[in-house]
C-alpha positions in Angstrom: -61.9 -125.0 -122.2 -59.5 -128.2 -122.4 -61.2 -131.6 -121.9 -57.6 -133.0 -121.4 -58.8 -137.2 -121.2 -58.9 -138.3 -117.7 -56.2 -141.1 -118.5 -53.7 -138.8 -119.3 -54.2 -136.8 -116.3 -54.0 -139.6 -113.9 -50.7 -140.8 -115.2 -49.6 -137.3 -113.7 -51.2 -137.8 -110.6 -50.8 -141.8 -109.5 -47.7 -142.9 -107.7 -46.0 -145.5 -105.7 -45.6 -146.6 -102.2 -44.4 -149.5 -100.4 -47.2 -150.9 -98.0 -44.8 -151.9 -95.3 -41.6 -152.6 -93.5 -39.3 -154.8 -95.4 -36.1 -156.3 -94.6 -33.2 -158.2 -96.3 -29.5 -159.4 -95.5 -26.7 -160.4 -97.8 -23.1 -161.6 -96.5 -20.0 -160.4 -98.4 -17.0 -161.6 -97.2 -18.1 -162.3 -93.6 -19.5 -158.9 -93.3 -23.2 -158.6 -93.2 -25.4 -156.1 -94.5 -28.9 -155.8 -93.5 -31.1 -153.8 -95.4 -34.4 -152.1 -94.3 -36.8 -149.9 -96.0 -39.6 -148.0 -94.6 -42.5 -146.5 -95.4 -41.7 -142.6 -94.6 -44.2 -138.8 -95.3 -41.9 -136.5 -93.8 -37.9 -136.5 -92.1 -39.7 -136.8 -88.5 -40.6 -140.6 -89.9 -37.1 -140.6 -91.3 -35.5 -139.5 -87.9 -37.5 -142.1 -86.0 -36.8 -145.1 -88.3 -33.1 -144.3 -88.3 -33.3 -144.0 -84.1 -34.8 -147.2 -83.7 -32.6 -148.6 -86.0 -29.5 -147.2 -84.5 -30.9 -148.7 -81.1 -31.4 -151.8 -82.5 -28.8 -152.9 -83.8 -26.2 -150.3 -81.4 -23.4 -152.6 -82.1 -23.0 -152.3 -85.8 -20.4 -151.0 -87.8 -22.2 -148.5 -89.7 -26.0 -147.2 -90.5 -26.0 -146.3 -93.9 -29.4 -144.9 -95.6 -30.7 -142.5 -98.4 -34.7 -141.5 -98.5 -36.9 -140.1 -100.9 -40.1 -137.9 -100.0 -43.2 -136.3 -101.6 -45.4 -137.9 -104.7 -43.2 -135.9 -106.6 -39.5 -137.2 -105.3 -38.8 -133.5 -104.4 -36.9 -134.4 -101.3 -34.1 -136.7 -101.3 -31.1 -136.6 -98.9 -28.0 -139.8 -98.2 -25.9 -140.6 -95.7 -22.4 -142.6 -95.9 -22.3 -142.8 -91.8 -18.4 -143.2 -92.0 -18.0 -145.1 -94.6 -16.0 -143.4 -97.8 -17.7 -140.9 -99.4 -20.3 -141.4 -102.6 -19.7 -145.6 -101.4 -22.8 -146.1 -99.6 -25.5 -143.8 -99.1 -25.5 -142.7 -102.7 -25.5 -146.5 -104.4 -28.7 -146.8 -102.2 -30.4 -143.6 -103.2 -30.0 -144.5 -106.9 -31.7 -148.3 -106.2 -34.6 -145.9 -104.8 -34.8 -143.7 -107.7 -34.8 -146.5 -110.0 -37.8 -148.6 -108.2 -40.5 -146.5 -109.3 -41.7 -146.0 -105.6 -41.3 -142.4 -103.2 -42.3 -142.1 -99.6 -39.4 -144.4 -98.1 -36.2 -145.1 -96.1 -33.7 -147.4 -96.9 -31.4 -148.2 -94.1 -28.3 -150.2 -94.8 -27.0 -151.8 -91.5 -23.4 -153.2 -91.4 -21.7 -156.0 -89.4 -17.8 -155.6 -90.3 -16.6 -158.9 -90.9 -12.7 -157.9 -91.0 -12.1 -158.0 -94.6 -12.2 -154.5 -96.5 -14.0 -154.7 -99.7 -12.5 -151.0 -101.7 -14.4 -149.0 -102.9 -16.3 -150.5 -105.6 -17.0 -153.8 -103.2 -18.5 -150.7 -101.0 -21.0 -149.4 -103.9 -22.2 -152.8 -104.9 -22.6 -154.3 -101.4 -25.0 -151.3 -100.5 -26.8 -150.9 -103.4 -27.4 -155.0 -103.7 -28.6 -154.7 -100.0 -30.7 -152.2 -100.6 -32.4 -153.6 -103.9 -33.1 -157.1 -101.9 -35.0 -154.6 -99.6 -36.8 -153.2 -102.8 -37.5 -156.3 -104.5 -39.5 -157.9 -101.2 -41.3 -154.5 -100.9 -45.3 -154.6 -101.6 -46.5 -151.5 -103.6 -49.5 -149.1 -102.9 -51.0 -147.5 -106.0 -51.9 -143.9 -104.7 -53.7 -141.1 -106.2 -53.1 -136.9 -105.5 -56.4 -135.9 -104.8 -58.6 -132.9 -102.9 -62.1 -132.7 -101.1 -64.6 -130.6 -102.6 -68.4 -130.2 -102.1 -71.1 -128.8 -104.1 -74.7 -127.4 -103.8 -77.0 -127.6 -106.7 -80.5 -128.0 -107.7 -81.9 -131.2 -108.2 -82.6 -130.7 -111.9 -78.6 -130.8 -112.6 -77.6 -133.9 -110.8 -77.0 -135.3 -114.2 -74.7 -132.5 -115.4 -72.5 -132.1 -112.4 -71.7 -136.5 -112.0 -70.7 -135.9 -115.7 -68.6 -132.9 -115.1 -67.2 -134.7 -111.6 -66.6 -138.1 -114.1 -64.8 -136.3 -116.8 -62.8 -134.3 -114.7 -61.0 -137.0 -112.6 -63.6 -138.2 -109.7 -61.6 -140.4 -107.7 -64.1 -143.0 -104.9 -67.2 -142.7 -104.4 -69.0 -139.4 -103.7 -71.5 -138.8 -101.0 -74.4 -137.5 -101.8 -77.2 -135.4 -99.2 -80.4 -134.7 -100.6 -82.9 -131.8 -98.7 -84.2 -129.0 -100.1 -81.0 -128.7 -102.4 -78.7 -131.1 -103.0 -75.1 -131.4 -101.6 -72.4 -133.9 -103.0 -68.9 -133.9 -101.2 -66.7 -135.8 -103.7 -62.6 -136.3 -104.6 -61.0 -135.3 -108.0 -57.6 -135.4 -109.0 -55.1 -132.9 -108.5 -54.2 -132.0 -112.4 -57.8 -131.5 -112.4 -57.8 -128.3 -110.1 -57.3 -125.5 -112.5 -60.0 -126.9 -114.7 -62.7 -127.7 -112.0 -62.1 -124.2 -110.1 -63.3 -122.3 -113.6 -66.2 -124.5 -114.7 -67.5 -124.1 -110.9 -66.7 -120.7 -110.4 -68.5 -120.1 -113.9 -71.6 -122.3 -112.9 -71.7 -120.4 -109.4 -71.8 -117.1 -111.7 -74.4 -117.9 -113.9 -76.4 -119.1 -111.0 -76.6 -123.1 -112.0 -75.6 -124.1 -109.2 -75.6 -122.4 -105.2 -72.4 -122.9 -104.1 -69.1 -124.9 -104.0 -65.8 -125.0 -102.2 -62.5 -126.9 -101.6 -62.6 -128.6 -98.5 -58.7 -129.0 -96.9 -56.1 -127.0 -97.6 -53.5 -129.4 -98.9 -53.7 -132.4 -100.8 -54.5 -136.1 -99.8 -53.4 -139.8 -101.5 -56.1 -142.0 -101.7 -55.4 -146.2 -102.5 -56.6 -147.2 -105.5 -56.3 -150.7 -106.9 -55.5 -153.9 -105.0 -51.6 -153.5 -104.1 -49.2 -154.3 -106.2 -46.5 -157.4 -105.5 -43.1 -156.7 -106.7 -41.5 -160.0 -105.6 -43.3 -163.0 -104.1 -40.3 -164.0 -102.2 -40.6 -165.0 -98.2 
């Protein structure tokens, strides 16, 4: 059975997010770009941010924006809102994909200031409004993770914190002590495969009573102080 290290399982499972709203403005020839990034889980949080953005600042030339969702940057999607194609939407997905972070909107509000920048004034305004958005944004260390509880014997409490320790126990788990014991506890995701067979087996051969996973999905939990990109105001 592989006793893959913990560390190299939870570079696999830790990721990025940005802890908050976060806004920044450059001026480039007397227009003005306003960038704004969000914290987003799904396209409903997209569709809202991009509403009250729209509503907010109704008299703007243009709403530009790009996101990218899941732990896994899975789904990504731009818009140019008018402006020429691949000169907008795109420059700001690529700042997200380089920032290390997923789970966000980046909005890109424009004031037209009368001047036309071209194309390549375009692709640099956006994507320099967007990384100011990036560089202000606090991170959030998360962790993939699932729920899963145990019954066992008291005479193997020992064994299973070992097993639960080498095989990516994230927090702390609760234990309830009766008659048997129960311990509801959180392990890493990459760990799944490997803690479904040594339980099953333990169930089989009678060590312990029971065990199951407790949610259907998957669930980040914070880990670590968050993380300060920039200390600018």
């Amino acid at each position: 059975m592989s006793t893959e290290p913990q560390a190299q399982r939870e570079d696999r499972d830790v990721f990025w997010e940005p802890a908050r709203v976060t806004t920044a403005e450059v001026k480039i020839k007397r227009s003005l770009f306003i960038g704004r990034l969000f914290p987003c889980r799904s396209v409903e949080d997209v569709r809202t941010f991009l509403t009250c953005t729209e509503t907010e600042h109704k008299n703007a030339a243009h709403h530009c924006w790009a996101y990218l969702l899941d732990s896994r940057g899975k789904t990504k999607y731009f818009s140019d809102d008018g402006e020429p194609a691949g000169t907008a939407g795109k420059p700001i997905l690529s700042a997200i994909e380089r920032c290390g972070m997923v789970n966000l909107l980046i909005v890109v509000t424009r004031y037209f200031g009368g001047i036309k920048l071209g194309v390549r004034g375009l692709i640099e305004a956006y994507g320099q409004a967007a990384s100011n958005a990036l560089e202000r944004a606090e991170r959030v260390r998360r962790v993939r993770s699932r729920k899963l509880a145990i019954c066992l014997p008291y005479a193997i409490i020992k064994d299973i914190t070992y097993l639960l320790e080498v095989y990516g126990l994230t927090g702390v788990p609760r234990w309830n002590y009766g008659s048997e014991v129960e311990v509801i506890a959180r392990v890493k995701e990459s760990a799944m495969l490997q803690i479904t067979a040594i339980f099953d087996e333990l169930q089989a051969r009678k060590r312990i009573h029971s065990w199951k996973w407790l949610e259907e999905g998957f669930s980040y939990n914070e880990q670590h102080n968050p993380h300060i990109m920039d200390s600018s105001p």
